[in-house]
C-alpha positions in Angstrom: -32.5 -5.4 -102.2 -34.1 -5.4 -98.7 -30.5 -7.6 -97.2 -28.8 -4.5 -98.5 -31.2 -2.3 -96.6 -31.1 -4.3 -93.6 -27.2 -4.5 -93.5 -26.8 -0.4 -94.4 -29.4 -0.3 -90.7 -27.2 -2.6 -88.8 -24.2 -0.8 -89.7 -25.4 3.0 -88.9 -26.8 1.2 -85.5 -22.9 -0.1 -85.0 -21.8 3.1 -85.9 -24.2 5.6 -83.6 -23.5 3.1 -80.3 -20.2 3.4 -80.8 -20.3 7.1 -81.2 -23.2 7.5 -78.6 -22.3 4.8 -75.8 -25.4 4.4 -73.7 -22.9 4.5 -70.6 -23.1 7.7 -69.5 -19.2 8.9 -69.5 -18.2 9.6 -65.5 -15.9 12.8 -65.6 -13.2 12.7 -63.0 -14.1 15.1 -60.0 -12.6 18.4 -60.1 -9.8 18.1 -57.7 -8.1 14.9 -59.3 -6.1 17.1 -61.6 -5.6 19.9 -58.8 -3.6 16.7 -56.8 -2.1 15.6 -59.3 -0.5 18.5 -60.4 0.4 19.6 -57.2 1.9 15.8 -56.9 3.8 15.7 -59.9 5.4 19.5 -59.2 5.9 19.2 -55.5 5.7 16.0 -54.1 7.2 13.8 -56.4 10.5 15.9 -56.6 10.4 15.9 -52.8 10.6 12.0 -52.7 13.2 11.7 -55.8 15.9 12.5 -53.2 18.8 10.7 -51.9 18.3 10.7 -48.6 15.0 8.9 -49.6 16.0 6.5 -52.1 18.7 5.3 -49.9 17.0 4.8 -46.6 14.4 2.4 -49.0 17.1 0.8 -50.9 18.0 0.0 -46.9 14.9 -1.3 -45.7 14.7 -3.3 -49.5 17.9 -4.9 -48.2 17.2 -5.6 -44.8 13.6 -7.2 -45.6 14.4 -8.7 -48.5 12.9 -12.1 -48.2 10.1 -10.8 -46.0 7.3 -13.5 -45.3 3.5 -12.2 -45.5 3.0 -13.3 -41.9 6.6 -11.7 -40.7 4.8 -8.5 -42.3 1.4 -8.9 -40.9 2.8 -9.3 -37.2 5.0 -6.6 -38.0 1.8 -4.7 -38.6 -0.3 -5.5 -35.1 2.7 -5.2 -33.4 2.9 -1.3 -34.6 -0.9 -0.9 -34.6 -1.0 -2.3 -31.2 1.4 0.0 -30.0 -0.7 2.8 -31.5 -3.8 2.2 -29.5 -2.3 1.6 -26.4 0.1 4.3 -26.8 3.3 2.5 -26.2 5.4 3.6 -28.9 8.8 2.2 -29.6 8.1 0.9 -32.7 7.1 4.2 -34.0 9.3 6.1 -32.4 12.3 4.5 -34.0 10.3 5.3 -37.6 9.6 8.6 -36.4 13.4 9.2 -35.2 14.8 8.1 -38.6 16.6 11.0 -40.7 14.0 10.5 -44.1 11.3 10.9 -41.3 12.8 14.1 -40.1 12.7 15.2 -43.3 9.1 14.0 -44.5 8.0 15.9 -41.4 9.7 18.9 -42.1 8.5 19.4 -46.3 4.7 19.0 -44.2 5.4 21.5 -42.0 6.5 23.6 -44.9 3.9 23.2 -47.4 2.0 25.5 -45.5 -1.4 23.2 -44.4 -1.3 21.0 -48.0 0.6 18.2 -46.8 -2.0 16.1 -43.8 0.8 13.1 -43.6 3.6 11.9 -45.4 5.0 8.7 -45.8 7.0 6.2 -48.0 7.2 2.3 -48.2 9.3 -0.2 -48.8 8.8 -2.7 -51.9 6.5 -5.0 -49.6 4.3 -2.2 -48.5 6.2 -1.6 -44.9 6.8 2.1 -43.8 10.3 3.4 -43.9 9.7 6.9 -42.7 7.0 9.0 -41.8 6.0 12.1 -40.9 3.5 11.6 -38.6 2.1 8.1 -36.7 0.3 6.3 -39.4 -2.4 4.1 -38.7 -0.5 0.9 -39.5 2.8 -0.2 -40.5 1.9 -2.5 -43.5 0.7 -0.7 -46.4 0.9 -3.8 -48.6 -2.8 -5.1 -48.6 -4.2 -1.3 -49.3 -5.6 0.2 -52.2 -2.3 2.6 -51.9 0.0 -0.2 -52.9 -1.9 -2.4 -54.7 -2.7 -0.3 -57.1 0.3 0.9 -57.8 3.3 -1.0 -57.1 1.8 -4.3 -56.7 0.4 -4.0 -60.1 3.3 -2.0 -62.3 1.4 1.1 -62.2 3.4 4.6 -63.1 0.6 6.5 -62.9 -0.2 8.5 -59.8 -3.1 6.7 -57.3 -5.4 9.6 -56.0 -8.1 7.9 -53.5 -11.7 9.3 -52.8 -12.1 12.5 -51.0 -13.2 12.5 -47.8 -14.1 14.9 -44.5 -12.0 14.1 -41.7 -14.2 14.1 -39.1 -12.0 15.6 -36.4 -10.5 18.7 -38.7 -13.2 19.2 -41.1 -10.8 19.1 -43.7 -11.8 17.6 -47.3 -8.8 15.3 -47.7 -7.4 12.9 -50.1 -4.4 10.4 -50.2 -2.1 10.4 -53.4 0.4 7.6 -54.0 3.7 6.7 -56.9 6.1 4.4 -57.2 9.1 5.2 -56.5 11.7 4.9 -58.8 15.6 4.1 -58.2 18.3 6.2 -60.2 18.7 3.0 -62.4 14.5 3.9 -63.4 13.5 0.6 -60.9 10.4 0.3 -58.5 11.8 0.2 -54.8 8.6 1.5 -53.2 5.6 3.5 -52.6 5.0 7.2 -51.5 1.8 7.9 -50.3 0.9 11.6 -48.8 -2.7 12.7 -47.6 -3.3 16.4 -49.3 -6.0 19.1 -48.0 -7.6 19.7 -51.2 -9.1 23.2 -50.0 -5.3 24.5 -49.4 -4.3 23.7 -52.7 
């Protein structure tokens, strides 16, 4: 009689930590579902265009076989331009039509949009609205958490202050999606959360 007793315990234990988890449940912070919203109705329609899925189909094309160490030197080359403000490199990004036009959906979104960019399937910017910190995207949060690992769901990064503006800012990123429903690349754009 008492093993019957003993089990009927064990069980409504079971039961109650499984109901009850002594992991306090972490609720996501209150402007995840503000940016992700505001991704899904305004930014993801933005980047499901031609112009943009053609100029990455392009790049897809052209760096096909890409080594790692092709993209890393790819990568100081641009940041190195950056810092000592010598910039062909990102000039010819910043002079490309899909860059024209990232730039001009920022300027129009009315403060939202911080910096816009997309990526190739390796991680490497195709256009941009603004100079970017680096050129390789492929060994970032951004990309592995999302195209490196088959993700469709939207990537939205911690918020942070930018020191320099003030602004509370955070980076969403997708994959982005050919018309034939394929993963060709990465969008990534840094959102002011206050002028959402």
């Amino acid at each position: 009689m008492a093993r019957w007793g003993h089990r009927g315990a064990v069980v409504t234990v079971g039961l109650a930590a499984s109901l009850f988890p002594l992991t306090p449940v972490r609720a996501e912070p209150a402007y995840i579902p503000l940016v992700r919203d505001y991704v899904e109705k305004q930014i993801r329609p933005i980047v499901e265009t031609p112009l943009v899925l053609k100029a990455i189909a392009e790049q897809n094309a052209e760096f096909g076989n890409v080594s790692e160490m092709d993209m890393r030197v790819l990568d100081d080359t641009y940041r190195s331009e950056v810092d000592q403000h010598h910039l062909h490199m990102v000039k010819l990004l910043l002079d490309r039509s899909v860059s024209h036009y990232l730039k001009a959906r920022q300027d129009a979104s009315q403060g939202a949009i911080v910096e816009f960019f997309v990526t190739d399937s390796h991680g490497l910017n195709v256009g941009q609205s603004i100079i970017t910190a680096d050129y390789w995207q492929g060994d970032e949060e951004k990309y592995l958490r999302t195209f490196a690992n088959g993700s469709r769901e939207v990537f939205i990064d911690r918020a942070e202050r930018n020191e320099s503006t003030q602004i509370l800012e955070t980076q969403a990123s997708f994959v982005v999606m050919d018309e034939e429903n394929r993963p060709i690349g990465v969008a990534t754009v840094t959102i002011a959360i206050d002028a959402l």
